[in-house]
Every structure is written in C-alpha cells, then in structure tokens.
matplotlib code that plots the C-alpha trace (Angstrom):
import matplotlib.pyplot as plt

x = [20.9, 17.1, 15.5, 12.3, 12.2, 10.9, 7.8, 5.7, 6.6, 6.3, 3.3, 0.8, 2.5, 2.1, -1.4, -2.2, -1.0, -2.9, -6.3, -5.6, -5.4, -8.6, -10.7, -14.1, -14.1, -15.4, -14.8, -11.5, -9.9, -11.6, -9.5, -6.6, -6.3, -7.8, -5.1, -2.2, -3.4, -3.6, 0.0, 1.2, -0.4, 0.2, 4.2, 4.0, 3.5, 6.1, 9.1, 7.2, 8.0, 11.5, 12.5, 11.9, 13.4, 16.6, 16.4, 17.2, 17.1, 18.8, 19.1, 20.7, 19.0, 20.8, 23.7, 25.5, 27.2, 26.2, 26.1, 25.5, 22.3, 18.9, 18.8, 15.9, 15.9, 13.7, 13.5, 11.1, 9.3, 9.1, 7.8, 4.8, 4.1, 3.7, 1.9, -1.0, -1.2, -1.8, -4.6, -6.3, -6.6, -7.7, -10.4, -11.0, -11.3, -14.4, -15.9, -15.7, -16.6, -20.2, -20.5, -19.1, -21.0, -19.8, -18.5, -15.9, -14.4, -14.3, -12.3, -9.0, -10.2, -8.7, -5.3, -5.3, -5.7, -2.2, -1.0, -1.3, -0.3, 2.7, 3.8, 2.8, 5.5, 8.2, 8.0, 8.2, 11.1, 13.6, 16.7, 17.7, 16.3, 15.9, 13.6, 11.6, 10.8, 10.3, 7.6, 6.2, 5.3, 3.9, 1.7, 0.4, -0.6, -2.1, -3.9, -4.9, -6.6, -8.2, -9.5, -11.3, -12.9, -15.9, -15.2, -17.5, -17.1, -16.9, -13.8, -12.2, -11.9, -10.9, -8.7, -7.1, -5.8, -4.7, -2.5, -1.2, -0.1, 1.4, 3.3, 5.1, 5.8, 6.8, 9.2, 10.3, 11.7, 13.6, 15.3, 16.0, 17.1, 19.9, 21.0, 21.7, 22.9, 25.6, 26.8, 27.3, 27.9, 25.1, 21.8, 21.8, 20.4, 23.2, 25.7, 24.1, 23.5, 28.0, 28.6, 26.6, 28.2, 31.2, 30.1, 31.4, 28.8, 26.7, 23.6, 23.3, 22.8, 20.3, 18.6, 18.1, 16.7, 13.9, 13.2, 12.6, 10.4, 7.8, 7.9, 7.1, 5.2, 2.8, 2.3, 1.3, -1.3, 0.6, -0.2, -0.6, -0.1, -2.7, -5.9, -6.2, -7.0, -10.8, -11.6, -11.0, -11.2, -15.0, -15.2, -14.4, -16.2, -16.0, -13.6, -11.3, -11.6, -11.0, -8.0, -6.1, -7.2, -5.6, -2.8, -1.4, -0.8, 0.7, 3.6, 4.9, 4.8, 6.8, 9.2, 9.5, 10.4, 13.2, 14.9, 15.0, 16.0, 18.8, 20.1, 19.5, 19.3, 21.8, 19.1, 16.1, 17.1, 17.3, 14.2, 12.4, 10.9, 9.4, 7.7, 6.5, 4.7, 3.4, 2.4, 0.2, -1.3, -1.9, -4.0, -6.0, -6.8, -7.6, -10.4, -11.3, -12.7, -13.7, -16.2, -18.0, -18.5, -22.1, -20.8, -19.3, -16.7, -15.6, -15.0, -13.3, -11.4, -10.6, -9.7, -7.2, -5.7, -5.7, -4.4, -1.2, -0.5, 0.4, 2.1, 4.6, 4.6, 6.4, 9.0, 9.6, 10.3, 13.3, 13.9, 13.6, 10.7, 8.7, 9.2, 8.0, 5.2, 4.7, 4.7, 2.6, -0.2, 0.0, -0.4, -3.5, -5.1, -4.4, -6.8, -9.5, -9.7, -10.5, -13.0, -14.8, -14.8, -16.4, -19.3, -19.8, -20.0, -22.3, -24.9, -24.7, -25.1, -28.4, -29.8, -28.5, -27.1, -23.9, -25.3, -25.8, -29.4, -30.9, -30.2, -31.1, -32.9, -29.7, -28.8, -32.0, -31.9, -28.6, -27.3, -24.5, -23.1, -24.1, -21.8, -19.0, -19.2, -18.9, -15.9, -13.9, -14.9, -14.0, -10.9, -9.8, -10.6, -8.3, -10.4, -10.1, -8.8, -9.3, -5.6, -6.1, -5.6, -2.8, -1.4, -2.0, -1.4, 2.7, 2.9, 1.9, 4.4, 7.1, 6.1, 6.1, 8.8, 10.7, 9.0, 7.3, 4.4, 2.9, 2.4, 1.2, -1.3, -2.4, -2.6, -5.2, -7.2, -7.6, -8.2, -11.4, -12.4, -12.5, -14.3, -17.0, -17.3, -17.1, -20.2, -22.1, -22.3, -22.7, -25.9, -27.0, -26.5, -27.5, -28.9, -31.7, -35.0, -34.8, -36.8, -38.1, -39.7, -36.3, -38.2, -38.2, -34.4, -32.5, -30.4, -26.8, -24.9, -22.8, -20.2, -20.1, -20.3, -17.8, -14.6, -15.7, -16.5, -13.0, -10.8, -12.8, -12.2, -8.4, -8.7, -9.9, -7.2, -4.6, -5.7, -6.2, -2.1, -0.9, 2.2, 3.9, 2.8, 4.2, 7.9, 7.4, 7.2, 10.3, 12.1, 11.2, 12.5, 16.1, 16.4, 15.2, 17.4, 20.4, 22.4, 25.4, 23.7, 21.7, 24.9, 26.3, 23.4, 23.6, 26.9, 29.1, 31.2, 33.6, 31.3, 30.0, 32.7, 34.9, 32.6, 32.5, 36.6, 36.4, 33.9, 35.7, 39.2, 37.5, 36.6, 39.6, 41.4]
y = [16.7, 16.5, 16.0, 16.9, 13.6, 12.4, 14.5, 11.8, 8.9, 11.7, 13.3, 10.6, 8.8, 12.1, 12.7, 9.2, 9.0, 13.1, 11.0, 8.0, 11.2, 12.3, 9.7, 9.9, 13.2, 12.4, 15.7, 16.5, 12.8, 13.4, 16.8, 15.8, 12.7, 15.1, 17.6, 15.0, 13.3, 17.1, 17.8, 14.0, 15.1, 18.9, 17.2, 14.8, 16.9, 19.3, 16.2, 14.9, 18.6, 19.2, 15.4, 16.6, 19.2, 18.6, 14.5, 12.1, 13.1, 11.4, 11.7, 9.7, 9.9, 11.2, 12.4, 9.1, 9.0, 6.5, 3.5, 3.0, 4.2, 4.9, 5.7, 7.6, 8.2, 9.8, 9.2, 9.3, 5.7, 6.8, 10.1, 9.3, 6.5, 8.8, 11.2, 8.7, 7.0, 10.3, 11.6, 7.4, 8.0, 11.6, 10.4, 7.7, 9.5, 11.3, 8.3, 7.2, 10.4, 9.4, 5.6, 4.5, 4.8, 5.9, 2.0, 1.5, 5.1, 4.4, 1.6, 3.5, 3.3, 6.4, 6.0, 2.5, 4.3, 6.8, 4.4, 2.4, 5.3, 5.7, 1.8, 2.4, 5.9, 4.3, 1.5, 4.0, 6.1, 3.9, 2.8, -0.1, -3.3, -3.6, -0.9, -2.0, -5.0, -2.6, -0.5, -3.7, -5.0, -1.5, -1.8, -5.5, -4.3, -1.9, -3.7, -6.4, -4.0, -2.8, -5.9, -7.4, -3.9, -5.2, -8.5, -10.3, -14.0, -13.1, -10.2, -13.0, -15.7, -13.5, -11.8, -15.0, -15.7, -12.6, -12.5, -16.3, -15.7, -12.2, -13.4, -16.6, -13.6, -11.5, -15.0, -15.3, -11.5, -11.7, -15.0, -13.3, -10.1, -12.2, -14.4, -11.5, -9.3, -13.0, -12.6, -9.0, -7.7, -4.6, -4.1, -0.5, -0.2, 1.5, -0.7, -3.8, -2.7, -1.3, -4.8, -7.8, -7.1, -8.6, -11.7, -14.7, -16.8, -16.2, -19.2, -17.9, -14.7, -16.1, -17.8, -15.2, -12.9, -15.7, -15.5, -12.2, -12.6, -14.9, -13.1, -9.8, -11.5, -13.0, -9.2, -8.2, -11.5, -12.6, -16.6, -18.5, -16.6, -14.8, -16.5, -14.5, -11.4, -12.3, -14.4, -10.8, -7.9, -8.1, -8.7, -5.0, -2.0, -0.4, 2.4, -0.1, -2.3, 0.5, 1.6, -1.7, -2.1, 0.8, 0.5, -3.3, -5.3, -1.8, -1.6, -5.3, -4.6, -0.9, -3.4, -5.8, -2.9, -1.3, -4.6, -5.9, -2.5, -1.3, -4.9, -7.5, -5.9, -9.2, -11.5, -9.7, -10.8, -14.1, -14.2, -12.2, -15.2, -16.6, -13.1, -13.2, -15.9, -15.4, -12.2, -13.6, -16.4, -13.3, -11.8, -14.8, -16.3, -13.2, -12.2, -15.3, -15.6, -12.0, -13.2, -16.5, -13.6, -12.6, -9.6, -6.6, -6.4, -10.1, -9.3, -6.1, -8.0, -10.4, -7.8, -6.3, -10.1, -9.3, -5.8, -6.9, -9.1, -6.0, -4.0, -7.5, -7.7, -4.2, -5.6, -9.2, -7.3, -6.1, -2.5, 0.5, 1.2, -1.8, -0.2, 3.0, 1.8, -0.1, 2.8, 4.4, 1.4, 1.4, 4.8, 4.6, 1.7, 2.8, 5.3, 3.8, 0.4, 2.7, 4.5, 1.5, 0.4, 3.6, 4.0, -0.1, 0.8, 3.5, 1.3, -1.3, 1.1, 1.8, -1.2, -2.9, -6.1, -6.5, -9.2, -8.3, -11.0, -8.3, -5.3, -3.1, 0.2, 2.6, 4.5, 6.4, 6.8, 8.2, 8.8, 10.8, 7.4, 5.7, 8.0, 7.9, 4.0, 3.7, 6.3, 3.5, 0.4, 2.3, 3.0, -0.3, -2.4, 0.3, 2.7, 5.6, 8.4, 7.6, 6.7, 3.1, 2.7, 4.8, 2.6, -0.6, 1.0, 1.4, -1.9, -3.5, -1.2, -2.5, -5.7, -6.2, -3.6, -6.8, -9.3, -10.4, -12.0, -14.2, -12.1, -8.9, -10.9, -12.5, -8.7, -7.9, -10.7, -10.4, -6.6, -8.0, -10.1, -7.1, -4.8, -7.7, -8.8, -4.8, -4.8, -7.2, -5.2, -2.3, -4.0, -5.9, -2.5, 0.4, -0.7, -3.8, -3.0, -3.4, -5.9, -2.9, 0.9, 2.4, 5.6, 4.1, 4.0, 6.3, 8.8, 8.6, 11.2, 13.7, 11.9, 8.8, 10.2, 13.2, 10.0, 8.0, 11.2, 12.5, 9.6, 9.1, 12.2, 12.0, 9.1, 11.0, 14.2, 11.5, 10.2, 13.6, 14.3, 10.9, 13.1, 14.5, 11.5, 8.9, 11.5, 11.2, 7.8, 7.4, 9.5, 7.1, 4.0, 5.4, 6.2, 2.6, 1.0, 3.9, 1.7, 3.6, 7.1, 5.5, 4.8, 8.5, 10.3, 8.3, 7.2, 10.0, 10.1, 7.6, 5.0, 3.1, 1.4, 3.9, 5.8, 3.2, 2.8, 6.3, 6.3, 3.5, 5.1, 8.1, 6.1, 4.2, 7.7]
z = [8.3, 7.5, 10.5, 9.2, 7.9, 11.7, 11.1, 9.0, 12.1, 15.0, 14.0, 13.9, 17.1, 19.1, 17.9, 18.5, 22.4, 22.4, 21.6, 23.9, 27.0, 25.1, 26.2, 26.0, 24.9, 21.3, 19.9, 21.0, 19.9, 16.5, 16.1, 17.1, 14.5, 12.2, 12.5, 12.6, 9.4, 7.6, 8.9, 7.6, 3.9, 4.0, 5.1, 2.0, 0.2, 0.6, 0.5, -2.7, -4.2, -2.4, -3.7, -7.0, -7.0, -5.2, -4.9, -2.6, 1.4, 4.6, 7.7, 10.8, 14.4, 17.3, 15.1, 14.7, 11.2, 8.9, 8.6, 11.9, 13.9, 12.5, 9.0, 7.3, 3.8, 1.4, -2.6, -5.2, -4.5, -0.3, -1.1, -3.4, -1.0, 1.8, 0.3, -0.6, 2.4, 4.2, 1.3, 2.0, 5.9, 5.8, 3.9, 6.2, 8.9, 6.9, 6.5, 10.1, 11.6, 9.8, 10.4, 13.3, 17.1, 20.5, 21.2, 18.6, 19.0, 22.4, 21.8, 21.2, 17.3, 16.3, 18.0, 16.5, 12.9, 13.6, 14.9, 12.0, 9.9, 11.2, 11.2, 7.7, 7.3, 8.9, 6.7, 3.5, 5.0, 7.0, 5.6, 7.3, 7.9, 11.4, 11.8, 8.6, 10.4, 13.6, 12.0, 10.5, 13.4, 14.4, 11.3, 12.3, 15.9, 15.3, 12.4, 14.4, 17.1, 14.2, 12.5, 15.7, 17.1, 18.3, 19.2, 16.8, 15.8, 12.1, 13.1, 15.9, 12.7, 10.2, 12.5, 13.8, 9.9, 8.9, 12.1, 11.4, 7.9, 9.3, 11.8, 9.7, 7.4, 9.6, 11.2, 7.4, 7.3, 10.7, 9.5, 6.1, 8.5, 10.8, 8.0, 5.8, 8.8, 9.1, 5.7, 5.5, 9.0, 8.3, 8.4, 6.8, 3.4, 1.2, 3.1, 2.1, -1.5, -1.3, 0.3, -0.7, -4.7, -3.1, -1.3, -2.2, -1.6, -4.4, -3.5, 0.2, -1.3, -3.6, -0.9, 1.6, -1.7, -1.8, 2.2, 1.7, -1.1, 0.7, 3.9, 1.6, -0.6, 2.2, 3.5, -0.5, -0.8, -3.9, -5.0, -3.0, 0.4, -0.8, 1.0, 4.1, 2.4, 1.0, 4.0, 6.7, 5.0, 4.9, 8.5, 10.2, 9.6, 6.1, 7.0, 8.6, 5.4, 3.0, 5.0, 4.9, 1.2, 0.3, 2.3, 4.0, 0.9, -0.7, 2.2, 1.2, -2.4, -1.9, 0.4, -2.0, -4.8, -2.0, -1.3, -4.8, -6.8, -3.7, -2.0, -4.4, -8.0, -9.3, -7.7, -9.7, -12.6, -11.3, -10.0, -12.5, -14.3, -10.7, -10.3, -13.3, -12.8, -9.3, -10.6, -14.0, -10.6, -8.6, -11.3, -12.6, -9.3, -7.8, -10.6, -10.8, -7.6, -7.8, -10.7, -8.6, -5.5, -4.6, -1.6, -2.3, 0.4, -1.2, -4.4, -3.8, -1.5, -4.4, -6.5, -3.9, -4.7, -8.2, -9.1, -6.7, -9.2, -11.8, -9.3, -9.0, -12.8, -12.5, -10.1, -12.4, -15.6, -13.5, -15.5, -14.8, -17.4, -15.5, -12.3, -13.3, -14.7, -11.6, -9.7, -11.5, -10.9, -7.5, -6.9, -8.9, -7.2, -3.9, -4.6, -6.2, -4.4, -1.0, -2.8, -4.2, -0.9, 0.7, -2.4, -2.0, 2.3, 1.4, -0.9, 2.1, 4.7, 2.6, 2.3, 5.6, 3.7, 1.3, -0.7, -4.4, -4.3, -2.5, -3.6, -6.8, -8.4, -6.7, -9.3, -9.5, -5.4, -5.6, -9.2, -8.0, -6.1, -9.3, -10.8, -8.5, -8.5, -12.9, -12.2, -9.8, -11.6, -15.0, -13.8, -11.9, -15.5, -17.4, -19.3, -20.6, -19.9, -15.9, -13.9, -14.4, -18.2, -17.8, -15.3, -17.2, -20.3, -19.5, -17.8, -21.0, -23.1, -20.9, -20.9, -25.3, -25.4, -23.5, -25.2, -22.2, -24.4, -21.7, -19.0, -21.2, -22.5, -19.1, -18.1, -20.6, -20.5, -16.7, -17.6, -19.0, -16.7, -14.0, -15.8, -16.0, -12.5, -11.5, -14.3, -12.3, -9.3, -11.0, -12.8, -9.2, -7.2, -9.4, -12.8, -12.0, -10.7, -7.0, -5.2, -2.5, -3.1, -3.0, -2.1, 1.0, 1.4, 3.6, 1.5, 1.7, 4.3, 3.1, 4.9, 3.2, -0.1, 0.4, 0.8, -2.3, -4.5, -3.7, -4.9, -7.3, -9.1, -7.7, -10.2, -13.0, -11.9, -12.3, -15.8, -17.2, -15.7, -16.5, -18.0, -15.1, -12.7, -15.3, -15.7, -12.0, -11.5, -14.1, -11.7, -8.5, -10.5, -11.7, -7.9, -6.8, -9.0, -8.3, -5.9, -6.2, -5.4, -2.4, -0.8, -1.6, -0.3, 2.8, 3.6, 1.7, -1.5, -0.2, 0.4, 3.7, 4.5, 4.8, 7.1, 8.9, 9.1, 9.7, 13.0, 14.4, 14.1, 15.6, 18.4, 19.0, 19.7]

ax = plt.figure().add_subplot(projection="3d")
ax.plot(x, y, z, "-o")
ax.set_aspect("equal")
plt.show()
C-alpha cells in the first residue's frame, strides 16, 4: 500500500491548521507554510521520479480493498500536476512575504493559501468521484476566502461571480456524480472505466459525459462559461491573482483530461468535434479581448481565457499524441502565466496604477524585469527555444498529423495575435518614454523580482529540455488513456468487480 500518497493532502492541511494556532505571530505562520509548501515540492518531486520509474501508484484509506473506500492514485498526469502546483505556491509565498501588510496576513491568508493547495492535491490524486467533487469544493472555499480578503467593493463583485458560476458548476458535477453513480452503481474511477463499457444505455451515458463537461468546463473558463475569469482575477492582491492563474482553471482542465481518457474514452470521440470547437472559441475570444484591454491584470486575465483553449484542443483531438502534447502545454503555461503576473504586480507595485496610459520608460529603471518580462511574453506567443513553442509546437503536429486543418490553423493565428497584445504592454510598460522621471520610481524588492525571475527561467530550463519533458508527457498520456491498467493497479489483476464479489463474500461469512 502507498500511503505516502496522503502526504501531498496532509501536509498542507496540517501546516495550514499549525498557522491558524499561530496567530498573530507573523513569523512563525510564515515558516510553517513555508516549510509545508517545500515538503509538498521536495514530495512531488520524489513520486514524479518514483512514477517513472516504476509507474502507476495506489493506495486505499483505512485498509478497505478496492473498490470501495477512498482511493488515491498516482500516474504520470497527477504527478506532474502536483509537482507544479507545489513549485507556483512556493513562489507565491515569496511574493507575498514582500507585498502584502500585517491586515491581510492577519486575515487567516496563509492558511487560506494550504488550504487551497491542498483542495488543489486532492483534486490531482483521488480516484473516485466523490472525493473529487469533495476537494473541489475545498478548492472553492478556500478560493473564495481568498478572492474577497479585504472586503473591497471591487473583490465583493468579482467575488460574487466567480462563486455563482462555481457553484452551478459545481451543481452540474454532483448531478453528473448521482446520475452516473444510478447507472453504474460506483463512484470509483477504475470501476467506472471496467463498468460503464457495458451499459446498455448508450445516450444516458452520452448525456452525463456532457454534464460533466460543462460543469468542468465552467471551472477551466472555456466558451462561453468563460466570463467570470477577466471580470475577478484583477480584483485580489497580485499573489492571490497569480496563484489562481496558475492553478483554478488548470484543476478543471486536468479533470476534464481524467474523466474523458479513464471513464468516458467511447464518448471522446464523440465529442471531440464539440471540443474542438469550444476550444478554437476559447482561443479567439480570449485574445481577442486580450488585444481591446488597457490593464495588465485584464489582459493576462484574458489570456488565462485563451491559452485554456489549447490545453482543450489536446483533449478534442482525442489521441494520445494530442494529449501529450497537451500536457506538455499546460505544464508550460502554468508556469509562465504566474510569472507574468508577478513581473506585471511588480511594474504596478512601482508605479501605483495598472493602467498601461500611465505608465512607461521601465526597462531602463529595471532592465533586469524588462528582461524577465520579454522571457514570459516570448514564451506565452510560442517562440523559440523557450517552453512555449515547444508546447504549441506538438499541439500543432498532432493536430495536421490528424488533419485537424481548422483548428491548427486557428491555433497559429491566435499565436499571433498574443504575441502582439503581450507586445503592447511590453512597448506601454518598458519600451515608450514614460510620462514621469522614472528616477524617481521606487526600485523593485528583491522579493518581487526573485518569483517572476525564477519561472521565468523555469520556462527557458523547460525549452532547452523539451526532450525528456515531451517523452515524459507521452508517458502521462498512454497512462490517461490506459483504462485497462488503471483498473489493475487499483483493483487487482481480476478486475473491480471481482474485488468487489470477493469483499462482499468475505463479509457475508
């Protein structure tokens, strides 16, 4: 049994209720969340190694045999995921070590991040439905709490619609939950990938597939459930919109990969030409209203919209070559969307405003931001040899190596389009003469540029080793799609079922 695989939930939940009994004592809360997030990413990245090396991992809690009881299960997909989300809030934590006050911390802020963190694990590692709902809900809490620290109207508003469009998501995935749970008696993972090849009722099946995706597809922002992304993220405080950038939309796209590849892999296919096209939406909408933007926090916020859009043209090409490739994108703009919003929080931490109208002349205050800034946008418009092109690169291979014409070509022209509105802050920001003596600027802390400079070059670390991430990421999408093995590494050789015959005999004796 690997129990280990508690650690990434247990950790951040223990550190979490060790900094609510903190209190006021700033420095001791700060170490503590400190130390849990380095024990989530120094854990991630051990089980990243041990699943490549040995594969898949389960476990069951309190010893009850599968399928029944708590399932957690590890695999390529789960594993990267976690990894990431641990490196995103470490460097979060930098970054709000160095901008936020006494208030906000005070206001439970760091137990709200673990918290969030491990919503976010459980998500990645649970094998069962129920309990992805569970730590969904965990996630949206604690995201909430989040979102409105500070109790402005701007964070109330834009609070009040990200929680709306949540919760009917959220409504949407517990319908999808009992009506699937009705048809196939199970809520376990690798018994509802064994059983639902045998239903009967093909449509129902086909029906709940579709619940599922809009209720995942609301928590990713694709078209059109998209439009409570740009109009909250800019409302928190930059660490807090970095963090969810990086992270929320990621955990419905990852979901939507799990239930498609291991429950309803028949239904893909069916509904590979929808996602298609919800995807090519995502993206043209998305930049689109990137482009007509005049705040930072809006367009990146836009672009959040966007790049979703090629992580769910990974999932509609429905193969295993599309997946990868999608995996390989979203580990990539994980990354660099959080550190384009930590260098864009650093040059409006500078000049007190986020509006591009009123800003200009930073690249010779703070070349090394400049730098850092040309790095991410580089990189999110697919340029070489930074993570990004890579990224985009095998999503378009898959995409005319299946003759996927429309939507490759949608994909490079919105490519275009990002690396221009990404331009225009870069010329607004850094490159224009500024309207002020920029002498006269505050510098920029070591602590705000320490979170953006090190994803950053993560970005260029993953470009230069696209190789072994991109063999990697192959290796994620066989096991997402490996229905059969799923069920064998959690149930047993003989299947679910049988377990299942086999624990009730047991317990009829």
């Amino acid at each position: 049994m690997d129990n280990h695989l508690f650690l990434p939930i247990l950790m951040p939940l223990i550190g979490a209720a060790l900094a609510v009994v903190a209190g006021q004592r700033r420095m001791l809360a700060r170490t503590i969340v400190l130390l849990a997030t380095l024990a989530n990413l120094g854990y991630g990245t051990w089980l990243l190694w041990l699943v490549d090396a040995e594969g898949r991992q389960a476990t069951q809690s309190g010893d009850w045999a599968a399928p029944f009881g708590i399932t957690l299960v590890a695999d390529g997909l789960s594993a990267l995921m976690l990894i990431v989300a641990a490196l995103l809030m470490l460097t979060t934590l930098i970054y709000s070590f160095a901008t936020l006050d006494g208030d906000q911390e005070r206001f439970f802020y760091y137990p709200l991040l673990l918290a969030l963190l491990a919503g976010v694990s459980g998500a990645f590692i649970t094998g069962d439905l129920f309990n992805l709902y569970v730590w969904f809900e965990v996630m949206l809490v604690a995201s909430f709490g989040l979102l409105t620290l500070g109790g402005s109207r701007g964070q109330l508003e834009g609070g009040l619609k990200y929680v709306v469009l949540n919760l009917i998501g959220s409504t949407s995935f517990l319908i999808g939950a009992g009506l699937i749970y009705g048809v196939a008696g199970t809520l376990n993972m690798a018994h509802l990938g064994e059983r639902l090849t045998t239903i009967q009722e093909p449509s129902l099946v086909t029906a709940i597939a579709g619940l599922f995706l809009f209720a995942f597809g609301a928590k990713a922002a694709i078209f059109p459930l998209f439009f409570w992304l740009p109009t909250s993220y800019h409302t928190p405080p930059v660490a807090v919109t970095a963090i969810f950038s990086g992270l929320m939309t990621k955990v419905g796209v990852y979901s939507l990969y799990r239930v498609f590849g291991l429950i309803f892999p028949n239904e893909l296919a069916r509904f590979a030409p929808l996602i298609l096209t919800l995807a090519g939406l995502t993206m043209v909408i998305g930049v689109i209203g990137a482009v007509a933007q005049t705040d930072i926090r809006r367009i990146l916020s836009f672009h959040i919209v966007s790049q979703i859009g090629y992580a769910i043209m990974g999932l509609g090409l429905a193969s295993v070559a599309g997946l990868a490739a999608g995996i390989l994108f979203i580990a990539h703009v994980m990354i660099v969307k959080t550190a384009l919003f930590f260098i864009g929080g650093a040059a409006e931490r500078i000049y007190g405003t986020a509006e591009l109208k009123k800003m200009g002349g930073l690249a010779k205050r703070e070349p090394l931001l400049a730098t850092f800034w040309l790095i991410g946008i580089l990189s999110l418009a697919g340029i070489p040899p930074l993570s990004g092109f890579f990224g985009k690169l095998a999503l378009l291979q898959a995409g005319v190596a299946q003759q996927a014409w429309l939507i490759t070509g949608v994909a490079a022209g919105v490519s275009i389009l990002t690396l221009f509105s990404m331009l225009k802050i870069w010329n607004e920001v850094f490159w224009k003469k500024a309207y002020t003596d920029v002498s006269q600027l505050p510098r920029v802390p070591a602590g705000l540029m320490i979170p953006g400079a090190v994803l950053a070059l993560a970005s260029v670390a993953l470009g230069l080793g696209a190789a072994p991430l991109a063999d990697y990421s192959a290796l994620a999408a066989g096991q997402a799609f490996d229905v059969s093995g799923y069920v064998v590494d959690v149930c047993g050789v003989a299947g679910c079922d049988a377990a299942a015959t086999t624990v009730r005999q047991e317990n009829t004796q």
